[in-house]
C-alpha positions as CSV (number, residue, x, y, z in Angstrom):
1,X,-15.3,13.6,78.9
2,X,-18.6,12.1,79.9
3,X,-20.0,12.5,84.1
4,X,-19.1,8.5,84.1
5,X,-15.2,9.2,82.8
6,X,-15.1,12.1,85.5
7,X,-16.3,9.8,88.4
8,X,-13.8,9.2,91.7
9,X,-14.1,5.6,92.5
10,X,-15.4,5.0,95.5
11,X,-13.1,4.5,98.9
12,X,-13.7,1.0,100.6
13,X,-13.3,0.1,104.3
14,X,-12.7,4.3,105.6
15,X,-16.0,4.2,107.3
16,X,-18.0,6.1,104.3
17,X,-20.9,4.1,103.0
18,X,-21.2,3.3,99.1
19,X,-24.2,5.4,99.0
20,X,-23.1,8.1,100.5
21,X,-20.0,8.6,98.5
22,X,-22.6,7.8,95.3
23,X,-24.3,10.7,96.7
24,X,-22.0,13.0,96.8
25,X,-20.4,12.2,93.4
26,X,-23.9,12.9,91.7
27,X,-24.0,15.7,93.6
28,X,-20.8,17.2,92.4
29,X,-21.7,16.2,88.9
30,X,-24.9,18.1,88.9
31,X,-23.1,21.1,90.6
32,X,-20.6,20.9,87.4
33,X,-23.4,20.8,85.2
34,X,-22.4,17.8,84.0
35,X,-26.8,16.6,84.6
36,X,-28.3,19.8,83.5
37,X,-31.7,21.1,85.1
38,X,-34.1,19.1,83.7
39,X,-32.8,16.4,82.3
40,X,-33.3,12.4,83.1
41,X,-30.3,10.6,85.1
42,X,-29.0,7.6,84.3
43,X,-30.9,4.6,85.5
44,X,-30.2,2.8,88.5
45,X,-28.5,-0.2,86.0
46,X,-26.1,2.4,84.6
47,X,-25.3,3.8,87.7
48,X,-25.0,0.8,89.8
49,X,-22.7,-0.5,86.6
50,X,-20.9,2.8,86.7
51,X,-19.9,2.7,90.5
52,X,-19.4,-1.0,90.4
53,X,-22.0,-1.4,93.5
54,X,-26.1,-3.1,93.2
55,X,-29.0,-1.1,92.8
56,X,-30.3,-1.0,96.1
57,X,-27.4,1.1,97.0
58,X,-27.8,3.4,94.1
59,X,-31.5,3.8,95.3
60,X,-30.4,4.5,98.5
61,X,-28.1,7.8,96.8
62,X,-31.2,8.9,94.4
63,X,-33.3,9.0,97.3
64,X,-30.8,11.0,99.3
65,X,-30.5,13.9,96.6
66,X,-34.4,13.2,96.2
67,X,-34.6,14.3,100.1
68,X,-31.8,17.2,99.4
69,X,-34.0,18.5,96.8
70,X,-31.6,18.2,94.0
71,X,-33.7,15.7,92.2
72,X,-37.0,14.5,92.0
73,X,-38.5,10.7,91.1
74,X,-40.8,10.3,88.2
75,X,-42.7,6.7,89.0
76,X,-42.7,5.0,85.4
77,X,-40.4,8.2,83.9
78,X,-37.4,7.7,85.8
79,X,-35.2,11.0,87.9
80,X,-34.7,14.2,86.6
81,X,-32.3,16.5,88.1
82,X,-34.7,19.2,89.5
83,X,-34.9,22.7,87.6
84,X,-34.1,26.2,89.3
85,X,-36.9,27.6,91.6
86,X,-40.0,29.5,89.6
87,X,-40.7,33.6,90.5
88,X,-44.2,32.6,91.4
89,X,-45.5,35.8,91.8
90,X,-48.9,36.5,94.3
91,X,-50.7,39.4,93.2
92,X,-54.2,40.8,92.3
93,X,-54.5,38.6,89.2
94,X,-52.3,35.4,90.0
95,X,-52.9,33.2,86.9
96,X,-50.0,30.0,86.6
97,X,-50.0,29.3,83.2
98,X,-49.3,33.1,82.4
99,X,-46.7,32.8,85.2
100,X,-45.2,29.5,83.6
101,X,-44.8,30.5,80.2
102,X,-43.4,33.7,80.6
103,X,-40.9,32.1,82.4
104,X,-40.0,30.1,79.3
105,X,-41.7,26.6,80.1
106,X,-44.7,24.5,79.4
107,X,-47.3,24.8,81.9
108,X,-50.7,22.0,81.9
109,X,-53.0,21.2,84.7
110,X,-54.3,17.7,85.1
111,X,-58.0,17.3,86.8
112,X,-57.9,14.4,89.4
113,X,-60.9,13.8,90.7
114,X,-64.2,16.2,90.8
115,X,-67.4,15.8,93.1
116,X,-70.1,17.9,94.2
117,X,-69.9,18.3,98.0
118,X,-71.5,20.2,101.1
119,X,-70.1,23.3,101.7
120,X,-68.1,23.4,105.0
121,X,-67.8,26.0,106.8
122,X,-64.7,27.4,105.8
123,X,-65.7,27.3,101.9
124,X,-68.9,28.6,102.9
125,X,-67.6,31.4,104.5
126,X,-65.3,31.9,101.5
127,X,-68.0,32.0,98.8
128,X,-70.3,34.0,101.1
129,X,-72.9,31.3,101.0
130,X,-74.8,29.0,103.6
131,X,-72.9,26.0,104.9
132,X,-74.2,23.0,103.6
133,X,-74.6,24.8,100.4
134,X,-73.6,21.9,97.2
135,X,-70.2,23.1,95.6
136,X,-68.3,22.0,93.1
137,X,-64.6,20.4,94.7
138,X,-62.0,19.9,92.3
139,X,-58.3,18.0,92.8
140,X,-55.8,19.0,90.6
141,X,-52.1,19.2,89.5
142,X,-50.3,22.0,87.9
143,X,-47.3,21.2,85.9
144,X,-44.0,22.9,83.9
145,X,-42.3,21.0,81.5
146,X,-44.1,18.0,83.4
147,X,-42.5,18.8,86.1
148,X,-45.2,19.3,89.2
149,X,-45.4,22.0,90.7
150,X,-48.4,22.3,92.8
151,X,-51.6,20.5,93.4
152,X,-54.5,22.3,94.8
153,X,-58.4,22.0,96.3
154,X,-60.9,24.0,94.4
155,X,-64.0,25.0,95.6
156,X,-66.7,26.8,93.4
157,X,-70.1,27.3,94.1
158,X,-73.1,25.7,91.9
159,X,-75.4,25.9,89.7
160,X,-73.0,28.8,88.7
161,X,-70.4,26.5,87.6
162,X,-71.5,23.1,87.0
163,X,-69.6,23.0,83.5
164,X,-66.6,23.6,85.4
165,X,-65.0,20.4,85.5
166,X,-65.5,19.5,82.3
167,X,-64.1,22.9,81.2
168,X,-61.0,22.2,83.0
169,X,-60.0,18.5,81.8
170,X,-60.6,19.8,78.5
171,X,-58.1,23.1,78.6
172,X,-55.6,22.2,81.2
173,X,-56.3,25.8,82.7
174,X,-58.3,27.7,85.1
175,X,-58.5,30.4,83.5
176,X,-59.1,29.4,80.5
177,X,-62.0,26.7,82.5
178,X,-63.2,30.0,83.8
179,X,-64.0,31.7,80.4
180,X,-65.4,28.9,79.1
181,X,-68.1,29.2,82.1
182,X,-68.2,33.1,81.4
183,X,-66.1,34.5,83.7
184,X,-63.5,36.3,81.4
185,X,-61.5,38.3,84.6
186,X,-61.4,37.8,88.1
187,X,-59.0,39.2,91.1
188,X,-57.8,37.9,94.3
189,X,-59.7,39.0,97.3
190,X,-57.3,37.1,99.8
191,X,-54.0,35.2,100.5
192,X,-52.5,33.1,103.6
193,X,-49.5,31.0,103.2
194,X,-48.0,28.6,105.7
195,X,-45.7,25.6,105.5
196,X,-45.6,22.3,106.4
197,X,-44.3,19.2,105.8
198,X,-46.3,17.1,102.7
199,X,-47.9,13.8,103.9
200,X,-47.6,10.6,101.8
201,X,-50.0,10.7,99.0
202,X,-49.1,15.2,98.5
203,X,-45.1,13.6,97.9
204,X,-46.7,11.8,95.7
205,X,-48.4,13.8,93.5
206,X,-45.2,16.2,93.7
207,X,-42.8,14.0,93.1
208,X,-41.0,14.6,96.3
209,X,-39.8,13.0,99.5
210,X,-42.2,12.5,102.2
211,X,-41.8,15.1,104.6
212,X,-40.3,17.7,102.2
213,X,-41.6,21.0,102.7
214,X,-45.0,22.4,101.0
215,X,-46.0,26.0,100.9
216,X,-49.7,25.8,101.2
217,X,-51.5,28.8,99.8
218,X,-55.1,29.2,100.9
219,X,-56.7,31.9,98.7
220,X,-60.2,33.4,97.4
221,X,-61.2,34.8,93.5
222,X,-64.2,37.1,93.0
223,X,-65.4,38.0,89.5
224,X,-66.2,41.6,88.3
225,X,-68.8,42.4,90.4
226,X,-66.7,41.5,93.8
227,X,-69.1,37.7,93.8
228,X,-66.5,35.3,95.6
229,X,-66.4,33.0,92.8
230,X,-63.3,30.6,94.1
231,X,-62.0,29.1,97.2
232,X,-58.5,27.5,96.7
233,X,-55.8,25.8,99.1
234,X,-52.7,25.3,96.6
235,X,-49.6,23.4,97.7
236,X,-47.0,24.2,96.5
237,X,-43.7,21.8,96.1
238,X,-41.1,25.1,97.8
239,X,-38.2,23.7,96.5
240,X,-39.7,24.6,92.9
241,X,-40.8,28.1,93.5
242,X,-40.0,31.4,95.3
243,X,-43.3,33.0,95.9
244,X,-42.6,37.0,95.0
245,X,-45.2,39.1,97.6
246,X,-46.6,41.9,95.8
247,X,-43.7,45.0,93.8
């Protein structure tokens, strides 16, 4: 028997909304593993024919789980119930597609948008180099199983790595953008997480609800030779991952 055979109907005039009860029949469904992690729900048509109610109210119940974290909203894809959290471990060679596939899933990073910039202080004092200094800034998303998981600044100093960018769109990975640049190993020189709530266009690029919770990860690379080589400030979606602190 199918999630829609197994459905309550819903209970009219007892001062629970439509959506609501929607809500918290998907909810159970998901919890039975009737959706598993992962895979697409039912459109909006199917589910507002299912309950017997119009899509604005079914909308109304996606975007509730959405804001519960049980699902997330593909624009153009459709929802997906939302997959358990990622071991993300931080460590002295953090790498995410290593992390991603040794976990069993596909990982990809897409390049956004690149543009050489002024150093700041803060990337300045990252890179060790003079404010005002040109760098290369990178926007970028990190997926498994095109699911987003993070999306991240990158800072990296120039001439050094002016190929950069083009390395990146091409492989998917940094570290994979970094060897192609000659940098075969690097290690993490320092870490500070915070949260905070995601603004508009972060939801976005997560696939979250505005004002969902983003571990932002603010970090610094250095090559063999101790040169800081990277500045990075990663957010991460933190109902997808479970950052694991050193052990």
């Amino acid at each position: 028997m199918d999630a829609q055979e197994q459905a309550p109907g819903l209970v009219r005039g007892e001062g629970l909304t439509a959506w609501r009860q929607i809500a918290d029949a998907l909810t159970a469904d998901i919890a039975a593993g009737r959706y598993a992690p992962g895979q697409q729900m039912p459109t909006e048509a199917a589910l507002a024919a299912r309950f017997a109610v119009n899509r604005h109210t079914v909308r109304r119940a996606l975007a509730a789980l959405a804001e519960g974290g049980l699902v997330r909203a593909s624009q153009g894809r459709g929802t997906f119930v939302e997959e358990a959290p990622l071991a993300y471990p931080i460590g002295p060679r953090t790498r995410f597609s290593e992390i991603v596939t040794g976990a069993g899933r596909e990982a990809w990073g897409d390049l956004l948008a690149s543009a050489t910039v002024p150093a700041g202080p803060k990337q300045a004092a990252a890179l060790a180099i003079e404010p005002g200094a040109p760098i290369l800034e990178l926007l970028t998303i990190h997926r498994a199983d095109d699911a987003p998981i993070s999306t991240a600044q990158t800072w990296l100093p120039l001439p050094r790595f002016s190929g950069f960018a083009a390395a990146y769109a091409e492989r998917g990975s940094i570290t994979r953008a970094f060897a192609a640049c000659g940098v075969h190993d690097y290690t993490r020189l320092s870490t500070r997480i915070r949260a905070r709530p995601a603004d508009a266009q972060e939801a976005e690029r997560l696939d979250i609800a505005p004002g969902r919770v983003v571990m932002v990860v603010s970090s610094v690379n250095i090559d063999s030779a101790g040169v800081p080589i990277q500045a990075n400030r990663t957010l991460f979606a933190a109902d997808r991952v479970e950052l694991v602190i050193g052990g």
